[in-house]
C-alpha positions as MATLAB code, in Angstrom:
seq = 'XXXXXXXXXXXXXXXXXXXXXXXXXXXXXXXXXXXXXXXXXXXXXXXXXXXXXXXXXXXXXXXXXXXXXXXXXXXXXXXXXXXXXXXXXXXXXXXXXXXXXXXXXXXXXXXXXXXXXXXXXXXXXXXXXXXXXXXXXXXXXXXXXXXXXXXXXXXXXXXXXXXXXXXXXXXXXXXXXXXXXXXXXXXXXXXXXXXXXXXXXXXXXXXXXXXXXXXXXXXXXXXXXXXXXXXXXXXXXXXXXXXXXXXXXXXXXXXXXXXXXXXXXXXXXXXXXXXXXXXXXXXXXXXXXXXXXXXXXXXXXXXXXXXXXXXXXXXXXXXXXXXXXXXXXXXXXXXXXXXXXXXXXXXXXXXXXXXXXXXXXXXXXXXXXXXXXXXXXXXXXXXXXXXXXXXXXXXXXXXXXXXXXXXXXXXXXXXXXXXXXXXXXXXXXXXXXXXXXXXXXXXXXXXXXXXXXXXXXXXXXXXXXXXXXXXXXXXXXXXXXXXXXXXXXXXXXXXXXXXXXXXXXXXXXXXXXXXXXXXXXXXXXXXXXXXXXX';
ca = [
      43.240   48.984   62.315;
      45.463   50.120   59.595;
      48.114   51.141   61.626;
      48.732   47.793   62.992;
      50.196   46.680   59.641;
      53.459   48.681   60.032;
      55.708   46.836   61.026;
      55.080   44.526   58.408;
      54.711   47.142   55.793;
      57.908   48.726   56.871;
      60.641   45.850   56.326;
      61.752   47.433   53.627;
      62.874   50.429   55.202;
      64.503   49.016   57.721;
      67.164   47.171   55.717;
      65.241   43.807   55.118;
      65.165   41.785   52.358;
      62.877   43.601   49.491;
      61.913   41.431   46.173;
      58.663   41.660   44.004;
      56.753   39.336   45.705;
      55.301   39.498   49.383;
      56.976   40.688   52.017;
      58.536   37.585   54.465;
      57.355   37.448   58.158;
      59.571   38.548   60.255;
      61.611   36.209   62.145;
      60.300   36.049   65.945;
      62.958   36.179   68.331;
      63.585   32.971   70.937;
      63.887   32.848   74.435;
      65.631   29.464   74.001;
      69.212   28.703   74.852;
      70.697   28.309   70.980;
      71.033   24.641   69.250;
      73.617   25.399   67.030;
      76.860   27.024   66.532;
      76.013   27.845   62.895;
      77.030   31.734   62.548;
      74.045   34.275   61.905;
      73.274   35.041   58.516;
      74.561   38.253   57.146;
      72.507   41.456   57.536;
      71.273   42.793   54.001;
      73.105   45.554   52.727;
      71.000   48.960   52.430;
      72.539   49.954   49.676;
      72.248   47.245   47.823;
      68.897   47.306   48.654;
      68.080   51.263   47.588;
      70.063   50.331   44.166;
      67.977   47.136   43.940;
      65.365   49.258   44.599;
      66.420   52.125   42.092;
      66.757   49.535   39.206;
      62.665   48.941   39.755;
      61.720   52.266   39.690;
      64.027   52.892   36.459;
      61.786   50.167   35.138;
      58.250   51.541   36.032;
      59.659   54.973   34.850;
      60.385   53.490   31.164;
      56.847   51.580   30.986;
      54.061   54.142   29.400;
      52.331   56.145   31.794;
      48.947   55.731   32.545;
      46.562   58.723   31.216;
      44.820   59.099   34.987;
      41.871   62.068   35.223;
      43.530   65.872   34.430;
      40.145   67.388   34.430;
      39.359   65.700   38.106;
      43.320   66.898   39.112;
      42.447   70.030   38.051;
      39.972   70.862   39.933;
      40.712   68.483   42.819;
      40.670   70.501   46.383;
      37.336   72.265   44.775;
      36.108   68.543   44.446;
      37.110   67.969   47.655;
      36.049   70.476   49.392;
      32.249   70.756   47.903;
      31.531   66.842   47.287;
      31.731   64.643   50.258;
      33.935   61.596   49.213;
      37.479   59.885   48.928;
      40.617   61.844   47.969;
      41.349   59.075   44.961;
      44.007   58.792   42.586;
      42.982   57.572   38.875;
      45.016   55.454   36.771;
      42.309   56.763   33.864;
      38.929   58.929   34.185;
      36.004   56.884   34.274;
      33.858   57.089   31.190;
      30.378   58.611   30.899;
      27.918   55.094   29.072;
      28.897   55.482   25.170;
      25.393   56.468   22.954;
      26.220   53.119   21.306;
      25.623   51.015   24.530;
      22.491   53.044   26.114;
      18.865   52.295   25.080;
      17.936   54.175   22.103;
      15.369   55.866   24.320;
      17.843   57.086   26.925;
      20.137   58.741   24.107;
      17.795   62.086   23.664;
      18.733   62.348   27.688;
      22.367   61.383   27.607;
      22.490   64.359   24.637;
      20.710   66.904   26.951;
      22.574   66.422   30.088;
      25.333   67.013   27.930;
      24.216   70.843   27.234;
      22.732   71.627   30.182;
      24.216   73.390   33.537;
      26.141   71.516   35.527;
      24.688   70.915   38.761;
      21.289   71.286   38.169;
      21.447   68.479   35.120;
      21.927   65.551   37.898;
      18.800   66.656   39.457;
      17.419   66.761   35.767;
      18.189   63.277   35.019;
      16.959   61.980   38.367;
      13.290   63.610   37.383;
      13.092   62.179   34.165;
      14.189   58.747   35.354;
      12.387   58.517   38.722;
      11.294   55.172   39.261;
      13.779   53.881   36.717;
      16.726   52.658   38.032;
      18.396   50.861   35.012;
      18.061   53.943   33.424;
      19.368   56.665   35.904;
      22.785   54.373   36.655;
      23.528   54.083   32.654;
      23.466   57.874   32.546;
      24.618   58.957   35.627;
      27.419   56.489   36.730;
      30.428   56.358   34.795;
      31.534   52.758   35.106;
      29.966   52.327   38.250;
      31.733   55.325   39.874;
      29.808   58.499   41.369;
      32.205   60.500   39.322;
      32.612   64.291   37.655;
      35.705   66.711   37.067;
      32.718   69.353   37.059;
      32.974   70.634   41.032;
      29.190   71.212   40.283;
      28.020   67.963   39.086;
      29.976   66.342   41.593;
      28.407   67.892   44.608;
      24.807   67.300   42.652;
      26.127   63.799   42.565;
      26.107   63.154   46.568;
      23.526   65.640   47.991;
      20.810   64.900   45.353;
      21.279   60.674   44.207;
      20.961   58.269   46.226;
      21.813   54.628   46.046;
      18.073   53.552   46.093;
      17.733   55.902   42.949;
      20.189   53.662   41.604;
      18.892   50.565   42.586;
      16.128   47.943   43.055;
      18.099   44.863   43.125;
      17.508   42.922   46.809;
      21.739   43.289   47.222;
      24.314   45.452   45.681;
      28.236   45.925   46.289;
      29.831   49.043   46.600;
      33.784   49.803   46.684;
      34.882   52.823   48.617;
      38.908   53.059   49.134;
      39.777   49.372   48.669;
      37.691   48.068   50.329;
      34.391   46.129   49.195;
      30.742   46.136   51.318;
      27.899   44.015   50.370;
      24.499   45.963   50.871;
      21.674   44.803   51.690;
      17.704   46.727   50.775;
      15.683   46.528   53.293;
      12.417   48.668   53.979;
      12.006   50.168   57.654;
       9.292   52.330   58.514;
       8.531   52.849   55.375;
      11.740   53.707   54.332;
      13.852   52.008   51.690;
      17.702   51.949   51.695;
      20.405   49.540   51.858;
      22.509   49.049   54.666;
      25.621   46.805   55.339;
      25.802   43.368   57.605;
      25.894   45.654   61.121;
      22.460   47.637   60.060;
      24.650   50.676   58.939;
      22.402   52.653   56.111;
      25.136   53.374   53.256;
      25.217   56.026   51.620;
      26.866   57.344   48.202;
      29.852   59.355   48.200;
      31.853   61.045   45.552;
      34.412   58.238   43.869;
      32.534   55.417   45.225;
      32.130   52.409   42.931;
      28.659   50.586   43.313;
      27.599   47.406   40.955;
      24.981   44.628   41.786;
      27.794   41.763   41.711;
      31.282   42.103   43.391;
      32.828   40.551   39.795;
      31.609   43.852   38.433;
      34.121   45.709   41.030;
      37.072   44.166   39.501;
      39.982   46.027   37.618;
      39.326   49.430   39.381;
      40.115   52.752   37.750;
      41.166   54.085   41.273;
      43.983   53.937   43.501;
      43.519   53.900   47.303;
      46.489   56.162   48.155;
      44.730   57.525   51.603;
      45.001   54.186   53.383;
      48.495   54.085   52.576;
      49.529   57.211   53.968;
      47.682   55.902   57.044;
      49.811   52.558   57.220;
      52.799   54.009   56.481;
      52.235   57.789   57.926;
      53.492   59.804   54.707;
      52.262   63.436   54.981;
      52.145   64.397   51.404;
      52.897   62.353   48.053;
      53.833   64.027   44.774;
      53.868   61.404   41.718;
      55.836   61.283   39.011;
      54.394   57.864   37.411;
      51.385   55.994   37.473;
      50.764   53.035   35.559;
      48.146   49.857   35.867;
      50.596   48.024   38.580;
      52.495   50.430   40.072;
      53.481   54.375   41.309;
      56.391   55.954   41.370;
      56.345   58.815   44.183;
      58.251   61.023   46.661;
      56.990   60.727   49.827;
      57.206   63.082   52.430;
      58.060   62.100   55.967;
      58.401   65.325   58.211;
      61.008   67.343   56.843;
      62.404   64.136   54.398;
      61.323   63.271   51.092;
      61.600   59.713   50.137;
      61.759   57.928   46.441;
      59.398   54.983   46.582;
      57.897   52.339   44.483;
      54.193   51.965   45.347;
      53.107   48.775   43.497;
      48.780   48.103   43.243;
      46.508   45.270   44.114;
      43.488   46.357   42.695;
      42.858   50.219   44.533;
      45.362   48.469   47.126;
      48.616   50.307   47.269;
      51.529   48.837   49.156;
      55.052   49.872   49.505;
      57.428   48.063   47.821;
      60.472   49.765   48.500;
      62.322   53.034   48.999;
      65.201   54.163   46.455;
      66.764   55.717   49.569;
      70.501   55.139   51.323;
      70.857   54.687   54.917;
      70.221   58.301   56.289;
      67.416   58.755   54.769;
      65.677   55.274   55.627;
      66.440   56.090   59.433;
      65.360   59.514   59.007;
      61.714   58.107   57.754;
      61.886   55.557   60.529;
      62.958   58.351   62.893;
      59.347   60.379   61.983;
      57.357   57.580   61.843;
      58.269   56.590   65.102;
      57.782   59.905   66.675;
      54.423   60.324   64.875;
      53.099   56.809   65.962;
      51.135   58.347   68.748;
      49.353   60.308   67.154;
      48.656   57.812   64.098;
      47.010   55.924   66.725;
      45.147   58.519   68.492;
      43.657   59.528   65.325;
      42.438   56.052   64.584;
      40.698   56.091   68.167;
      39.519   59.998   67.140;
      37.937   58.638   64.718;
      35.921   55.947   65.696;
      34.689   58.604   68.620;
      33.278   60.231   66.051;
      31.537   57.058   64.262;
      30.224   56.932   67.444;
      28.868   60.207   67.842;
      27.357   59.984   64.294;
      26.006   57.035   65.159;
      24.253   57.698   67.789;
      22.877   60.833   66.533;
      23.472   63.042   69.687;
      20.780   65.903   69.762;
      22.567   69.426   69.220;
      21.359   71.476   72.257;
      18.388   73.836   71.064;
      15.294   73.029   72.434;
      12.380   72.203   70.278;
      10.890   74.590   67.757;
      13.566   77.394   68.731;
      13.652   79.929   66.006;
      17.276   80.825   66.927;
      20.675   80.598   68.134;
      20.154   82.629   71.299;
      19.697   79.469   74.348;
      21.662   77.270   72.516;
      23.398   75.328   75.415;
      20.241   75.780   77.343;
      19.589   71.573   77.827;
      22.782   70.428   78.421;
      22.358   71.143   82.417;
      18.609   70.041   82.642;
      19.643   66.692   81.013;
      22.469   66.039   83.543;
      20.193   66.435   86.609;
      17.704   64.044   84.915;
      20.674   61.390   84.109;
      22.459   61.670   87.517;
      18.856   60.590   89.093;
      18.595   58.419   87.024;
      15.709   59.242   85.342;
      14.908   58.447   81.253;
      13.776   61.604   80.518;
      13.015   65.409   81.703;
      10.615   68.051   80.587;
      11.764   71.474   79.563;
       9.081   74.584   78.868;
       6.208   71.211   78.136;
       8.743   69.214   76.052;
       9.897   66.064   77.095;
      13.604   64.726   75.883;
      14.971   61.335   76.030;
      18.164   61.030   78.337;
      19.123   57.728   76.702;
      18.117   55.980   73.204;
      16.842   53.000   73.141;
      19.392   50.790   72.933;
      20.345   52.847   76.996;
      23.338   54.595   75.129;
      23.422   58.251   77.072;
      22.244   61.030   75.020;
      24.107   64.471   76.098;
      22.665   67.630   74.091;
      25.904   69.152   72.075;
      26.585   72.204   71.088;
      29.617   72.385   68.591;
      32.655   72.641   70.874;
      30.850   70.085   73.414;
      31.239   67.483   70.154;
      35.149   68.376   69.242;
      35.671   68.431   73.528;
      33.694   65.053   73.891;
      35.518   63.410   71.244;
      38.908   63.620   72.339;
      38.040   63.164   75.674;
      35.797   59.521   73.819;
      39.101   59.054   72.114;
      40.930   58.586   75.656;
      38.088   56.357   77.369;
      36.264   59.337   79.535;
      32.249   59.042   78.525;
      29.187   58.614   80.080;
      27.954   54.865   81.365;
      25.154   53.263   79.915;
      21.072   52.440   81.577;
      21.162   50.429   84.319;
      25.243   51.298   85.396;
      26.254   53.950   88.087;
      25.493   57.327   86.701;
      28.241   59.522   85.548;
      31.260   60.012   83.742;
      33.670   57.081   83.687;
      36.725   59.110   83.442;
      39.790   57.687   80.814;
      43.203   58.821   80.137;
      42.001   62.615   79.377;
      39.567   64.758   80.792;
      39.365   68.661   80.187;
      37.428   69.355   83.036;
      40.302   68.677   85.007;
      42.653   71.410   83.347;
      40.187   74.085   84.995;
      38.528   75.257   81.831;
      35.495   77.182   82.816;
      33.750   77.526   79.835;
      34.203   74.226   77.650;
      30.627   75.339   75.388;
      31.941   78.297   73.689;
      33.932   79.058   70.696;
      34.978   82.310   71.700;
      35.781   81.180   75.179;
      37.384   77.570   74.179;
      39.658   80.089   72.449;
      41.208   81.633   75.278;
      41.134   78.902   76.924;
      43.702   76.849   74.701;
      45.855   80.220   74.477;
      46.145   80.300   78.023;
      46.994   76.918   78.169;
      50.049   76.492   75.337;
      50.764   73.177   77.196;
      47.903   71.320   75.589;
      46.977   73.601   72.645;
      49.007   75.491   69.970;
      46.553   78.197   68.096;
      46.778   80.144   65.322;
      44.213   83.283   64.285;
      43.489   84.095   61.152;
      43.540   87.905   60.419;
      43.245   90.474   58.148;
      43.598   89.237   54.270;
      43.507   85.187   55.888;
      39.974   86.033   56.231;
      38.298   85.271   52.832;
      34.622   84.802   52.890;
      33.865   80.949   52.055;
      31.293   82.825   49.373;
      34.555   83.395   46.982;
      35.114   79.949   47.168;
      38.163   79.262   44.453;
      40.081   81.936   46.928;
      38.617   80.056   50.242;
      39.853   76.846   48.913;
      43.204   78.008   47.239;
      44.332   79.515   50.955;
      43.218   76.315   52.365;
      45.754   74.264   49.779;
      48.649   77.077   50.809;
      47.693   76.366   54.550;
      48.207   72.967   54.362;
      50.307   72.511   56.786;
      48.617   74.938   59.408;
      45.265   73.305   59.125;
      45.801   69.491   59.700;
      44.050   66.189   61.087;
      43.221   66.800   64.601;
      42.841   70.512   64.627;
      39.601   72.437   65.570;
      39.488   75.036   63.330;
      36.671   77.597   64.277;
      34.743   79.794   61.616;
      33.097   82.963   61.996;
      31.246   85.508   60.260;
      27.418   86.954   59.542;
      24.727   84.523   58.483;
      21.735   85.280   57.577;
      19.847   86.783   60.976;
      22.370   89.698   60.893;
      24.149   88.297   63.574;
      27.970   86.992   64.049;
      28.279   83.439   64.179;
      30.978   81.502   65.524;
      31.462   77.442   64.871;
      33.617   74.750   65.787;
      34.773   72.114   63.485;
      36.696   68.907   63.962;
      39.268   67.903   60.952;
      39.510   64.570   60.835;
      41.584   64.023   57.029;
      43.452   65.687   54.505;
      44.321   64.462   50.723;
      47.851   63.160   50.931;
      48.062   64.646   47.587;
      47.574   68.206   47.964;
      47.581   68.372   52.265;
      44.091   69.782   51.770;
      42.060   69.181   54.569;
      38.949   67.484   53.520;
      37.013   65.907   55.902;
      35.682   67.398   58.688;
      33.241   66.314   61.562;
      31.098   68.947   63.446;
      27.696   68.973   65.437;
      25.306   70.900   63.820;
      21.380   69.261   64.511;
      23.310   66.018   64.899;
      26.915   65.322   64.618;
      27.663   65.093   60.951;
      30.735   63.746   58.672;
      30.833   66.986   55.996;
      32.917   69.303   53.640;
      33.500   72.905   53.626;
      30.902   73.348   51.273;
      27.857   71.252   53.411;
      29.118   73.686   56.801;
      29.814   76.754   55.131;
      27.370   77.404   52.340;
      24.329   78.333   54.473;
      26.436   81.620   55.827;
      28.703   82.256   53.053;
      30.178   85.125   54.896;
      31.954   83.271   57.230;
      35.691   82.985   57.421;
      38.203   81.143   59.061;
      38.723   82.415   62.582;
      41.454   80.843   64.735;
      42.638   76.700   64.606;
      43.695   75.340   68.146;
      46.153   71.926   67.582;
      45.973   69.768   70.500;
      49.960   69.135   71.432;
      51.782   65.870   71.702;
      51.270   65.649   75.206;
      47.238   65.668   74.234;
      47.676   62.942   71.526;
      49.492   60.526   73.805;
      46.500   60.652   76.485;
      44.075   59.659   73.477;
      46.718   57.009   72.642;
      45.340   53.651   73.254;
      48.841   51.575   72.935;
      50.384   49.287   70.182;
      48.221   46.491   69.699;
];
C-alpha cells in the first residue's frame, strides 16, 4: 500500500538529513548493550535544513517553467466530473498526430474531426475507422494519451473507445498514475478485450497512456500528483512551478500550508523537502499523524469496493421489473436461501444464484446496502464463502449493532446518522445548494466551493425527479478528490452492479436531481475500519 511508504517518505520533515539523491534508511534502533563510548552524532539542524531546502527551490523557481495544459486546467473539475479518469498534472498538453506524420489517407479525417462537434466527432472517427486500429489510435490518441481539454470529447473518449478499438496487437502496455500494466488480448466467449496478469479486463480511462511496447511509455507528459497526496496525506496542492524534474508547491496539511520541493521520476513525484522551520514541520507531522487512521481506512475502503466491483453484486430488483417500486424486495428471500445453505432460490418463477461460481456470496444491494456493506468490508464483517458456516463473520464494525432499523433506505439512513452524531456528522443541502445536475457548470462550480464539505469517505445522497415523474433518492460513496482543486471525483455506487463512476455517468439519466444531504462517518468510525500499521 502507498501509505506504508511514510515513514520513509517523511525523513525530511522530521529533521533528517535531506540531499538530492535518495533518501538514507533509517537507522534501526539496537537492543544491544553499546560497544563503544564514541559520543552520538549530532542531530541535523532544521533550519539548516529548511534554508538548504529554500536554496533548491530558489533554483527550480529560476529554471523556465514548463508550458503544462491551460486548456485541460481550465476546464479541469468539468473534466473530472464528466470523464471517468485520473486527476493528472501536465508538464505540457499532449499533441493531437501532426498532418505531416499521418497517412495521406487519414488527413481528410484528421481535417474533419477538426470542424466537427465535439463529442459526437469521437464517435465519428470510430465509424469511419472500425476495423482499423492503426488508424483510429493516430487520430484519436494524442501521444498515446486518451486526452481532450474539450469536457465533451473527453467524456466521448471513455464511454464510446475502447482499447480493442485501439488495438490488435496480442499485448499492449498502458500507464495510468505511475504505474505501468502489461495487457494481455484474449477472446472469451466471444468477446475480445485485454486484461492484466490476474484476469482483470482493463479498460480506458481519461489521461491514461496506452502503447504496444513499455519503451514507448517513457518520458511521460504527466505527473502522478494523486499518489503523492496519498503517501504523504496533503489535502490540497496549489503550484507555483512545474518543470521536467521537479514542482514547486504549497501543500496543505489541515489548517498549515507547507513550501515543498516535489522532484519527478517519470509521473513519480516524491518529496524532496519542505522550505519550512520547526513549527511548521511538527505542525505537518502533528496532522499527518492524527489523519493516519483514516489514510489507512481509506486504503482498506477501497479495496472493499474493488471487491464489490469485482464481484459484480446484483442490485436488488428482480428480473424484468419495469420500476423502482420492490426494489429491496430479494435481499430477505436470498438470506433464507444462504442461511440453509442452499445455491439458489426462486422468486415469482425466477431462480437467482446465492453464490458465483467461484462460492463468493452474492447479497442483492440496493444503494445504501453497497456504501453500509463497504465500510462494514472495510473492518472485516462479510459474509463466508460455499462450503463454511453460513453467516456473517462479524469484524471490527458492524451497523447492525448500533440499532439502525432501516439500513436500505436513503431517506431513513438519514435519520438514522442524525440521530446518531457519534458515528455520523451530516450536512443537508437546502434551498439555493440545490442546483439541478442538468446546469452542470453551476453543479460542478458548487461542488469545487464545497470542497471541503464533500470529501473521501462521505455518502453524499442525491435526490430529485427522473423521468417516471417520481422523486428519486440515491446513495453514493466518494472514494477521491483532485488534490488540486479538492473536487471530489470519484465516486462508487450500486446501481445494476456496483460501479466506479463520475457525476456525469450517475447523474445524467435524471438531470433534475440535486444534492440532498452528505453523512461523514466520524473518527471513531474510521478507526474501526482501520486495519493497523503494517
Amino acid at each position: 500500500m502507498r501509505w506504508a511508504l511514510l515513514p520513509t517518505v517523511l525523513l525530511p520533515l522530521l529533521g533528517l538529513a535531506c540531499d538530492r539523491g535518495p533518501l538514507p534508511a533509517p537507522a534501526l534502533a539496537s537492543t544491544a548493550a553499546p560497544t563503544s563510548s564514541a559520543p552520538a552524532p549530532a542531530a541535523p539542524n532544521v533550519e539548516d535544513e529548511a534554508n538548504a531546502c529554500r536554496r533548491r527551490v530558489a533554483e527550480v523557481l529560476a529554471s523556465p517553467a514548463a508550458p503544462g495544459a491551460p486548456a485541460f486546467d481550465a476546464a479541469r473539475i468539468e473534466i473530472l466530473g464528466r470523464a471517468r479518469g485520473e486527476p493528472l498534472v501536465f508538464v505540457r498538453e499532449p499533441a493531437p498526430t501532426p498532418e505531416d506524420a499521418l497517412d495521406a489517407r487519414l488527413v481528410p479525417s484528421a481535417r474533419l474531426f477538426a470542424k466537427e462537434r465535439p463529442g459526437g466527432r469521437v464517435g465519428g472517427l470510430r465509424k469511419r475507422h472500425r476495423g482499423d486500429p492503426r488508424a483510429l489510435r493516430a487520430l484519436v490518441l494524442r501521444e498515446g494519451y486518451a486526452y481532450s481539454s474539450d469536457p465533451e470529447d473527453a467524456l466521448a473518449l471513455v464511454t464510446q473507445i475502447t482499447l480493442t478499438d485501439l488495438f490488435d496487437e496480442p499485448r499492449i502496455h498502458l500507464l495510468r498514475g505511475h504505474e505501468i500494466r502489461a495487457l494481455d488480448r484474449v477472446e472469451l466467449r466471444r468477446e475480445i478485450r485485454y486484461q492484466d496478469a490476474a484476469g482483470k479486463p482493463a479498460d480506458l480511462l481519461f489521461g491514461d497512456r496506452v502503447a504496444v511496447t513499455e519503451a514507448e511509455l517513457e518520458r511521460p507528459l504527466h505527473r502522478d500528483l494523486a499518489a503523492l497526496a496519498d503517501e504523504i496525506g496533503f489535502e490540497r496542492a496549489r503550484l507555483r512551478h512545474t518543470t521536467e524534474s521537479a514542482i514547486v508547491a504549497d501543500l496543505r496539511f489541515g489548517e498549515t500550508s507547507a513550501a515543498a520541493l516535489l522532484r519527478a521520476d517519470g509521473a513519480r513525484l516524491s518529496l524532496e523537502c519542505l522550505a519550512e522551520d520547526r513549527p511548521v514541520r511538527e505542525a505537518v507531522r502533528a496532522f499527518q499523524d492524527k489523519t493516519a487512521q483514516k489514510r489507512r481506512a481509506m486504503q482498506a475502503i477501497r479495496q472493499a469496493v474493488s471487491h464489490a466491483v469485482d464481484e459484480a453484486l446484483p442490485f436488488d430488483r428482480p428480473d424484468a421489473e419495469p420500476d423502482h417500486f420492490r426494489d429491496g424486495t430479494l435481499r430477505p428471500q436470498w438470506m433464507t436461501a444462504y442461511l440453509q445453505g442452499r445455491d439458489s432460490f426462486s422468486f415469482e418463477d425466477k431462480r437467482y444464484a446465492v453464490f458465483d461460481s467461484t462460492g463468493r456470496p452474492r447479497p442483492p444491494e440496493v444503494c445504501v446496502d453497497f456504501v453500509l456493506d463497504t465500510y462494514e468490508r472495510a473492518a472485516g464483517t462479510w459474509y463466508r464463502a460455499r462450503g463454511d458456516k453460513p453467516g456473517r463473520a462479524v469484524g471490527r464494525l458492524d451497523f447492525d449493532a448500533s440499532g439502525i432499523k432501516n439500513r436500505r433506505g436513503v431517506i431513513s439512513f438519514g435519520e438514522f446518522a442524525e440521530a446518531q452524531p457519534e458515528l455520523f456528522e451530516v450536512r443537508r443541502f437546502r434551498g439555493e445548494e440545490r442546483i439541478p445536475f442538468g446546469e452542470r457548470s453551476r453543479f460542478f462550480a458548487e461542488l469545487r466551493d464545497f470542497a471541503d464539505e464533500v470529501r473521501p469517505g462521505d455518502i453524499v445522497s442525491i435526490q430529485g425527479e427522473k423521468r417516471d415523474k417520481h422523486i428519486h433518492q440515491h446513495a453514493i460513496f466518494v472514494e477521491r478528490a483532485d488534490p488540486v482543486t479538492g473536487f471530489p471525483f470519484g465516486l462508487a455506487d450500486q446501481m445494476k452492479r456496483p460501479r466506479r463512476r463520475t457525476w456525469e455517468g450517475i447523474m445524467a439519466e435524471a438531470p433534475k436531481r440535486s444534492l440532498f444531504y452528505r453523512a461523514r462517518p466520524r473518527d471513531d468510525v474510521f478507526a474501526k475500519i482501520d486495519p493497523g500499521a503494517p
